[in-house]
PAVO-569519 format. One record per residue (C-alpha): z, y, x. Coordinates in Angstrom, 2 decimals. Each point is the difference from the previous one (the first is absolute). Layout:
<lolos>
[lolo [Z, Y, X]]
...
</lolos>
This chain:
<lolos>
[lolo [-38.50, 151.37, -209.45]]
[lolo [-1.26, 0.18, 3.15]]
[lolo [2.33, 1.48, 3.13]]
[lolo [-0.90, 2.80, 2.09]]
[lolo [-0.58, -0.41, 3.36]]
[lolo [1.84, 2.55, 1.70]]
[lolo [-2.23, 2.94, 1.36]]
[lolo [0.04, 0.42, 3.84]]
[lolo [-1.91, 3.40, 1.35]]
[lolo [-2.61, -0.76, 2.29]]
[lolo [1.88, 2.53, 2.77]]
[lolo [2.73, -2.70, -0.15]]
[lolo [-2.63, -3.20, 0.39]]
[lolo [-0.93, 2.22, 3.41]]
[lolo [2.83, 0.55, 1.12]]
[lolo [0.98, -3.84, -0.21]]
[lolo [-2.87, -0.66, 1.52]]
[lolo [0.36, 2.55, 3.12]]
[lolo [3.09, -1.38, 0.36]]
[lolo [-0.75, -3.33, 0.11]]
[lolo [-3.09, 0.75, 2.36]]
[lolo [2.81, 2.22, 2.41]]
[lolo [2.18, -2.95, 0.23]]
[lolo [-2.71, -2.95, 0.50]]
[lolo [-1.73, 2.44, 2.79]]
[lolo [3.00, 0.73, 2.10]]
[lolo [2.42, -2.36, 2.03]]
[lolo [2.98, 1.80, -0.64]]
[lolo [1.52, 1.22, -2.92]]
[lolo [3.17, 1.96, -0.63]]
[lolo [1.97, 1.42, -2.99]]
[lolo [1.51, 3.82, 0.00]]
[lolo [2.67, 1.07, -2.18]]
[lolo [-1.42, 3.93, -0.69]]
[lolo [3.60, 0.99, -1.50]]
[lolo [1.29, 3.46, 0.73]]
[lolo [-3.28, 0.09, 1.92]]
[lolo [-1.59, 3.88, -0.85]]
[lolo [-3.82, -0.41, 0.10]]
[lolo [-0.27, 2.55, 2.93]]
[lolo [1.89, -2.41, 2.16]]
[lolo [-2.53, -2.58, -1.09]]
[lolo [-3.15, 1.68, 0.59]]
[lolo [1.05, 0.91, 3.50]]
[lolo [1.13, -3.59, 0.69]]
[lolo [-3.59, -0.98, -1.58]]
[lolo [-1.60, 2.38, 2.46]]
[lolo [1.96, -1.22, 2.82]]
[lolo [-0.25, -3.55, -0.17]]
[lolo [-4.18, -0.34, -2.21]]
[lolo [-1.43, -1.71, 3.72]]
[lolo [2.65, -2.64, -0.05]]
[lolo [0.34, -0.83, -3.78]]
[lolo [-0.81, 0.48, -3.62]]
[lolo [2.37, 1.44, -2.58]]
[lolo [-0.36, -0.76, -3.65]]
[lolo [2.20, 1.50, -2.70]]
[lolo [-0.36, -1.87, -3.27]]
[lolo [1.98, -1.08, -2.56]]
[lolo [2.62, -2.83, -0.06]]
[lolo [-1.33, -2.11, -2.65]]
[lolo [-4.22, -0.06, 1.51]]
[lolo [1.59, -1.02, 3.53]]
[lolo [1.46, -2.90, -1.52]]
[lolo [-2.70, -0.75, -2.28]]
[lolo [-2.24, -0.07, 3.51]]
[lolo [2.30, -2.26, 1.65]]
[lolo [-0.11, -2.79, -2.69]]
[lolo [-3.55, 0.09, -0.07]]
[lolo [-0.07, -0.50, 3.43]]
[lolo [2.29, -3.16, 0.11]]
[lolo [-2.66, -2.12, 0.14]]
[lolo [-1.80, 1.39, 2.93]]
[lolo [2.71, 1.97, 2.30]]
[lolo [4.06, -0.85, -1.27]]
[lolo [1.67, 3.36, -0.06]]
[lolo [2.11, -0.89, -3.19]]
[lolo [2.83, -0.06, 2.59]]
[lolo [-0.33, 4.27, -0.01]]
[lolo [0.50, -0.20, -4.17]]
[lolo [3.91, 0.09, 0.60]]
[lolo [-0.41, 3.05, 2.48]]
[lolo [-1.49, 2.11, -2.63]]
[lolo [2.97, -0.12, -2.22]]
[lolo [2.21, 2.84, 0.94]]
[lolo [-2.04, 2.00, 1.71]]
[lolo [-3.01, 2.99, -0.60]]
[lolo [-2.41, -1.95, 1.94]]
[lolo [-2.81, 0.85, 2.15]]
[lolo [-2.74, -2.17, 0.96]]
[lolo [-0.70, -0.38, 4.29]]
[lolo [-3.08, -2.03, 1.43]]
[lolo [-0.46, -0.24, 4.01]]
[lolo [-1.32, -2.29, 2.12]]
[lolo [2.75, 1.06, 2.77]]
[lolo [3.15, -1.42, 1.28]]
[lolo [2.67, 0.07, -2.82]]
[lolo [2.75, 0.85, 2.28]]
[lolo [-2.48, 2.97, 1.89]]
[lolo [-0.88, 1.19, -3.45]]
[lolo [3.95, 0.06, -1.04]]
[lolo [0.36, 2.01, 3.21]]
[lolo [-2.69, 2.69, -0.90]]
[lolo [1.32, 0.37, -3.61]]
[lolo [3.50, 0.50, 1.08]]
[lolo [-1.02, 2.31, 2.92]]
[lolo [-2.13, 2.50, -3.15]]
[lolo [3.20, 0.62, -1.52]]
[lolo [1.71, 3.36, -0.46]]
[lolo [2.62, 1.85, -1.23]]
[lolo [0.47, 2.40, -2.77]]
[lolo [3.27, 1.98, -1.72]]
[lolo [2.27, -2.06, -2.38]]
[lolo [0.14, 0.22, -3.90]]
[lolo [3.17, 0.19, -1.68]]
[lolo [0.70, -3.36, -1.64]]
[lolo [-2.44, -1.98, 2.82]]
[lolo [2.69, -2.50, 1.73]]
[lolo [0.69, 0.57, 3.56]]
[lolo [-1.88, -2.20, 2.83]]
[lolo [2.83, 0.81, 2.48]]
[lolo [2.87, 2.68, 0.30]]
[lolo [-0.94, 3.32, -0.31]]
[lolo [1.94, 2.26, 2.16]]
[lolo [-0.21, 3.33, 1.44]]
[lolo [1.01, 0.63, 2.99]]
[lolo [1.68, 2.62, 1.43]]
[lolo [-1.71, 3.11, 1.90]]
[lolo [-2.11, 3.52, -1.08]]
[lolo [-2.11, 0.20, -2.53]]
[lolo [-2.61, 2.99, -1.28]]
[lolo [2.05, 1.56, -2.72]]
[lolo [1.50, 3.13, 0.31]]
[lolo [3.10, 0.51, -1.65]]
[lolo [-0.12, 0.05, -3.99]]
[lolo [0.19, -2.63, -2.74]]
[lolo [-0.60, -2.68, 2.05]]
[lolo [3.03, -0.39, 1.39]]
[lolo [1.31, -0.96, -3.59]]
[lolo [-2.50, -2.12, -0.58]]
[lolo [0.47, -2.17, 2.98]]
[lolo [4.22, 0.28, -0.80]]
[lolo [-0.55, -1.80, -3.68]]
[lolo [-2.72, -2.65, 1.66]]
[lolo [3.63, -0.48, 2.21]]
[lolo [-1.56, 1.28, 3.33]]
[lolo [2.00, 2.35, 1.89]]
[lolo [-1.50, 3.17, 1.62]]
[lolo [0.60, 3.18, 1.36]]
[lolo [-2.25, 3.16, 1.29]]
[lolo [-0.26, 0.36, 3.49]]
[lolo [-2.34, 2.51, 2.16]]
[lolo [-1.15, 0.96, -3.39]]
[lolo [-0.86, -3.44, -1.19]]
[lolo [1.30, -2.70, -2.16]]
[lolo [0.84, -2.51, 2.03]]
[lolo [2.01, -4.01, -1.02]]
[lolo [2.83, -0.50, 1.25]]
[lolo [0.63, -3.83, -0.49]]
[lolo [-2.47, -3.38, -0.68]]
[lolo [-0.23, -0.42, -3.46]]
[lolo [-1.25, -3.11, -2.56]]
[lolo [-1.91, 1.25, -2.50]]
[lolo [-0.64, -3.12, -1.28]]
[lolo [0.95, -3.54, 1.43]]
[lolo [-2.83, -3.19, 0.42]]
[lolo [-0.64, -1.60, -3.49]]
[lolo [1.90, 2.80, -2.00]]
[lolo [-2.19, 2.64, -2.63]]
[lolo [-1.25, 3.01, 1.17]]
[lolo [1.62, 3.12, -1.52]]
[lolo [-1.80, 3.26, -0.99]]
[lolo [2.26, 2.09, 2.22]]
[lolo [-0.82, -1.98, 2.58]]
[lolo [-3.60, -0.38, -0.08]]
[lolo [-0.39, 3.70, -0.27]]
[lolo [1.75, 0.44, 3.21]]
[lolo [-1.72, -2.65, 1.77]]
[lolo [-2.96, 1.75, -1.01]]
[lolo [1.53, 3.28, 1.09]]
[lolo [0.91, -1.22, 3.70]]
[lolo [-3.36, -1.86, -0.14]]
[lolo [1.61, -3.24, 0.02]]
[lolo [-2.80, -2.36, -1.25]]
[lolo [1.82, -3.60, 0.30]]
[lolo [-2.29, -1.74, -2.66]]
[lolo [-2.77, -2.39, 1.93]]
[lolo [-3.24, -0.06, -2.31]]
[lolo [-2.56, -2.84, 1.12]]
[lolo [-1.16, -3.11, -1.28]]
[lolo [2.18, -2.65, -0.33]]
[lolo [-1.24, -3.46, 0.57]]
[lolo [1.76, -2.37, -2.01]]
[lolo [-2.21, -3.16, 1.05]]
[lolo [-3.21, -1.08, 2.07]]
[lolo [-1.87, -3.15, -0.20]]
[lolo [-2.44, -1.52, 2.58]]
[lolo [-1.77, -2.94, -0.05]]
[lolo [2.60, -1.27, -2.87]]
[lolo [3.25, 0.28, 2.41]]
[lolo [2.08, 3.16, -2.14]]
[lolo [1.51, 2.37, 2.43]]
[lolo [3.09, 2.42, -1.94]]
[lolo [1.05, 3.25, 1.13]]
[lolo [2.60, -1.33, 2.31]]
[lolo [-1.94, -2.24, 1.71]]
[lolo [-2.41, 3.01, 0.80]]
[lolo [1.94, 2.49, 0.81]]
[lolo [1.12, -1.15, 3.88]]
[lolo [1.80, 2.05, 2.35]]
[lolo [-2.29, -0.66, 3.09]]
[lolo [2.63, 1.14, 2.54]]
[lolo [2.50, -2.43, -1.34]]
[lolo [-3.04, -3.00, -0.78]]
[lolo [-0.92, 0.71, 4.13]]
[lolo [3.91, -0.31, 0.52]]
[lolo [0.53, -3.65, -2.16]]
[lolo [-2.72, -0.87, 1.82]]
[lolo [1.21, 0.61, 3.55]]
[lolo [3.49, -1.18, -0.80]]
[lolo [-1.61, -3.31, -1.41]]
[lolo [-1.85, -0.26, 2.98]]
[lolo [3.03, 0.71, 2.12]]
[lolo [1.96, -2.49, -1.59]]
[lolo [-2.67, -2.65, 0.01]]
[lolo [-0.20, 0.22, 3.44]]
[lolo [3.72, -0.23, 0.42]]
[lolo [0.24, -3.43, -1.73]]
[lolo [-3.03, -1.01, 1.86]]
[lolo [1.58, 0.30, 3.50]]
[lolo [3.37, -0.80, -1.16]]
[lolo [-1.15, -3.57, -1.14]]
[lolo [-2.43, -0.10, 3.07]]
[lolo [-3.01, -0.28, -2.27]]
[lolo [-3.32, 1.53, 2.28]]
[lolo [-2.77, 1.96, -2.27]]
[lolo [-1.67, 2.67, 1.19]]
[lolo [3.12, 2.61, -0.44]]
[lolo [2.66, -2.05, 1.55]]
[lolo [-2.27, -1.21, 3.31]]
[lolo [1.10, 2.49, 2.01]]
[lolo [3.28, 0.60, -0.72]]
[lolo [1.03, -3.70, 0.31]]
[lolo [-1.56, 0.23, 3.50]]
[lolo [2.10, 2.43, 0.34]]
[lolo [2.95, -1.11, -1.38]]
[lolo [-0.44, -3.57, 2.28]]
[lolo [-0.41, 2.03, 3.35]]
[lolo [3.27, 1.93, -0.50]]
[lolo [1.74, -3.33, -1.22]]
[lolo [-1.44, -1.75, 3.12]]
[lolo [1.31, 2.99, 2.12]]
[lolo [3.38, -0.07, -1.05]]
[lolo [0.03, -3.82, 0.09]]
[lolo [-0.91, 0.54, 3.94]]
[lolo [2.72, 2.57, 0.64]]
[lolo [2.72, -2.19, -1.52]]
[lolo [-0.95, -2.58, 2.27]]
[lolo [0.22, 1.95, 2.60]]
[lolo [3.52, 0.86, -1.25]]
[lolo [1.30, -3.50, -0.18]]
[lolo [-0.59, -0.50, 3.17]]
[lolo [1.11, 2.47, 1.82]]
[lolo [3.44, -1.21, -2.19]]
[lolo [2.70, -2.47, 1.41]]
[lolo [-0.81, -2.92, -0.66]]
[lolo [2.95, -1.94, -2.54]]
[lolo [2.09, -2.57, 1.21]]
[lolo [-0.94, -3.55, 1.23]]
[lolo [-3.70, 0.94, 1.29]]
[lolo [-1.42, 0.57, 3.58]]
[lolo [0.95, 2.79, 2.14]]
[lolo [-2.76, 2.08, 1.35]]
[lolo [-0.18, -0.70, 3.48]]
[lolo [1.02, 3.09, 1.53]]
[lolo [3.28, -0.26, -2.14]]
[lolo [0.49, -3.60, 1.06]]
[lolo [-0.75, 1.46, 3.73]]
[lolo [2.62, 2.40, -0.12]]
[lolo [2.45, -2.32, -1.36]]
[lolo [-0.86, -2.19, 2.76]]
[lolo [0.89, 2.68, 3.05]]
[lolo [3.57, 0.73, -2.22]]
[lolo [0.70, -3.84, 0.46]]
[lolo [-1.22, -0.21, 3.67]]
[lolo [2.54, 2.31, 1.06]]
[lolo [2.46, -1.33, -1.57]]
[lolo [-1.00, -3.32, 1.52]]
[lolo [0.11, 1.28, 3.91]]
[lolo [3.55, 0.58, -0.49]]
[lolo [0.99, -3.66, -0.70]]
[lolo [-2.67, -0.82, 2.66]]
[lolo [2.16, 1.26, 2.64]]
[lolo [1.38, -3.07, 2.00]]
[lolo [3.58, -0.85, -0.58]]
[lolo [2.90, 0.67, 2.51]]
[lolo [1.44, -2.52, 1.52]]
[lolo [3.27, -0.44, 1.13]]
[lolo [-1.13, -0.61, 3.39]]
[lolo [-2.42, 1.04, 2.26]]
[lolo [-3.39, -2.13, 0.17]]
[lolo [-0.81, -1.77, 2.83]]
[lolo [-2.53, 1.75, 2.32]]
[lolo [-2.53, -3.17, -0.73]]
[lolo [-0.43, 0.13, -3.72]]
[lolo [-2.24, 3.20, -0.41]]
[lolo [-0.73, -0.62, -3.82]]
[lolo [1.71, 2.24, -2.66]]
[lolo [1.65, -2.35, -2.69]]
[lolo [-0.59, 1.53, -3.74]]
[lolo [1.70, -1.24, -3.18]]
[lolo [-1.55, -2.41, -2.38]]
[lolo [0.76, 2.90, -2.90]]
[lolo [-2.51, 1.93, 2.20]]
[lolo [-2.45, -2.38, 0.47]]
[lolo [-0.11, -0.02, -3.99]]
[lolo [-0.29, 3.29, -0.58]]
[lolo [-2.85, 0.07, 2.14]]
[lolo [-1.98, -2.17, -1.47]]
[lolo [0.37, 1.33, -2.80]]
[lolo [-1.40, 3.44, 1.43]]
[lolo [-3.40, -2.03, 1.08]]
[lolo [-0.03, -1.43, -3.38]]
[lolo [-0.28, 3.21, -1.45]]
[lolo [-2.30, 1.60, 2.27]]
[lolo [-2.06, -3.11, -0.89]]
[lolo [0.26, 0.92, -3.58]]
[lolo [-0.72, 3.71, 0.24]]
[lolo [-3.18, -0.62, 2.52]]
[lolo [-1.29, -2.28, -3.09]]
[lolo [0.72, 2.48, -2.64]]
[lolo [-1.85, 2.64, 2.18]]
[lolo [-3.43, -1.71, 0.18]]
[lolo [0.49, -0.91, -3.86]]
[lolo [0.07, 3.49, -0.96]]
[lolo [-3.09, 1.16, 2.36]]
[lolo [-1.75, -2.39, -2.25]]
</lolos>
C-alpha cells in the first residue's frame, strides 16, 4: 500500500513562505510571547509601532517550520528553543535592537487584575478618600482586610493595606476592589523574550538596560580608570593633565620643605652659619679682655719700661680669637656662593 502524504493547505504553504520572506528581508528579528496579551492591547501596539517594524502572528509550529528551511541560507535555528514556552509573535525591523526594545516597552499599559492572574508586585492600597459614600462598601473593603471609615460623608481607608503580595495569586475579592478603586496594576505589552542580529542572540535581559544606571557604570568605570592611570603614573589622554598637576603640587611642596630645613638648626658636628659663629665670637672676646688686663706687680715699674706685660694664657687665647675670625670670614664668602 502506498502512504499518504500528509495534506498541507495552501494558506499554510503562504504563510511559510511570508514568513520566511519577513525574516530573509529584515536585519532584525525578534520573538514576542502574546500571553495574557488581549488583542486590543495588540492592535494599539501594532498601530503605534507599524513605521518602525512588522508584526506577524502565526502559529508555533509554521515559524519553526520557516526557520529550518532557512538554515541553509540565514541560521536562526538558535530562536527554535525561544519558541518553546511561549505564545509567540513574529517581529522584523531593520532598527537598533536595543531602540526597538525601548519603543516596545515604552507602548505598554496597564489594565485591572483578574482573580487568579499572579501578582507582578504588591498590591496595596493606600490610605486616603475615596468616591464612595457610605453603604456596602465599607464591608466589602473590611472582608478584602482594608480598614475604613466615613468621613465628610465619604468612605475613606484608614491604613496601607496588601491585597496581594509579589508572586502570590490574585484573589476574587481582591481584584474586584482593585477594579473598584481603579487600581489597574497588571502591565499588558509585548514581551520580548529574544532578538537576533546579524547571528549574535540578544535575551530579554540583555535588552532591557537601565540607561541612567548604563550612563552611571560608565562614568564610574571611567572614573576609576583614570584613578589607576595617575596612580601608577601612566599618561593617556585622561590622566595628562592631572599628572601635570599632580607633579606641580609635588614639586611645590618639595620647595617649601626645603625651605623648612633650612631655616632648621642645623644637627651636631656641621658648620655654624656665620652670623652664629660671629656672635659666639664677641661672647669670647669679652671674656678675653678681662685676662688681657696686665698683671699687678708687686712693685711699681720703673718710669723707663713703658710696655704693658700680658700673660702667655692671654696671648693664647688670642690667637685663638684671630683663628676664628679667620674661620668665620671663610665660611662667609662660602655661603655667598
Amino acid at each position: 500500500m502506498n502512504k499518504r502524504t500528509a495534506h498541507v493547505s495552501q494558506n499554510k504553504k503562504n504563510e511559510v513562505d511570508y514568513i520566511k520572506k519577513l525574516m530573509q528581508t529584515y536585519k532584525v528579528i525578534l520573538i514576542a510571547d502574546l500571553t495574557n496579551l488581549p488583542s486590543a492591547q495588540l492592535q494599539s501596539i501594532k498601530t503605534k509601532l507599524k513605521k518602525d517594524m512588522i508584526i506577524r502572528v502565526t502559529k508555533k509550529r509554521l515559524m519553526r517550520i520557516a526557520i529550518q528551511q532557512l538554515k541553509d541560507k540565514k541560521d536562526l535555528t538558535r530562536l527554535d528553543s525561544y519558541l518553546d514556552e511561549c505564545m509567540p509573535a513574529l517581529l522584523v525591523t531593520n532598527e537598533d535592537p536595543f531602540t526597538i526594545y525601548k519603543s516596545i516597552k515604552k507602548s505598554k499599559s496597564y489594565i485591572a487584575a483578574k482573580p487568579g492572574q499572579i501578582a507582578p508586585s504588591d498590591l496595596t492600597v493606600e490610605p486616603g478618600p475615596t468616591n464612595f459614600p457610605p453603604g456596602p462598601i465599607i464591608g466589602e473593603l473590611g472582608q478584602a482586610g482594608i480598614v475604613a471609615a466615613v468621613e465628610g460623608g465619604k468612605v475613606v481607608i484608614k491604613r496601607k493595606s496588601v491585597l496581594a503580595k509579589e508572586g502570590q495569586e490574585i484573589t476574587a475579592k481582591a481584584a474586584g476592589i482593585l477594579a473598584k478603586l481603579g487600581v489597574e496594576p497588571i502591565e499588558v505589552g509585548l514581551n520580548v523574550v529574544v532578538a537576533i542580529d546579524d547571528g549574535i542572540i540578544y535575551e530579554k535581559s540583555v535588552l532591557d538596560v537601565d540607561e541612567k544606571e548604563y550612563l552611571n557604570n560608565l562614568r564610574k568605570a571611567h572614573f576609576e580608570a583614570v584613578s589607576l592611570a595617575v596612580g601608577v603614573s601612566y599618561i593617556s589622554i585622561g590622566s595628562i593633565k592631572l599628572l601635570l598637576g599632580k607633579a606641580q603640587r609635588e614639586m611645590l611642596a618639595l620647595s617649601k620643605n626645603i625651605k623648612l630645613d633650612e631655616k632648621a638648626d642645623k644637627p651636631e658636628g656641621k658648620e655654624q652659619k656665620p652670623e652664629e659663629l660671629k656672635i659666639e665670637i664677641k661672647e669670647e672676646i669679652r671674656e678675653a679682655s678681662a685676662e688681657m688686663k696686665p698683671k699687678e706687680k708687686a712693685e711699681e715699674p720703673k718710669k723707663e719700661k713703658s710696655s704693658s706685660v700680658f700673660s702667655k694664657e692671654a696671648e693664647t687665647k688670642a690667637q685663638e680669637i684671630l683663628n676664628k675670625l679667620k674661620e668665620a670670614d671663610i665660611n662667609k664668602k662660602k655661603y655667598k656662593r
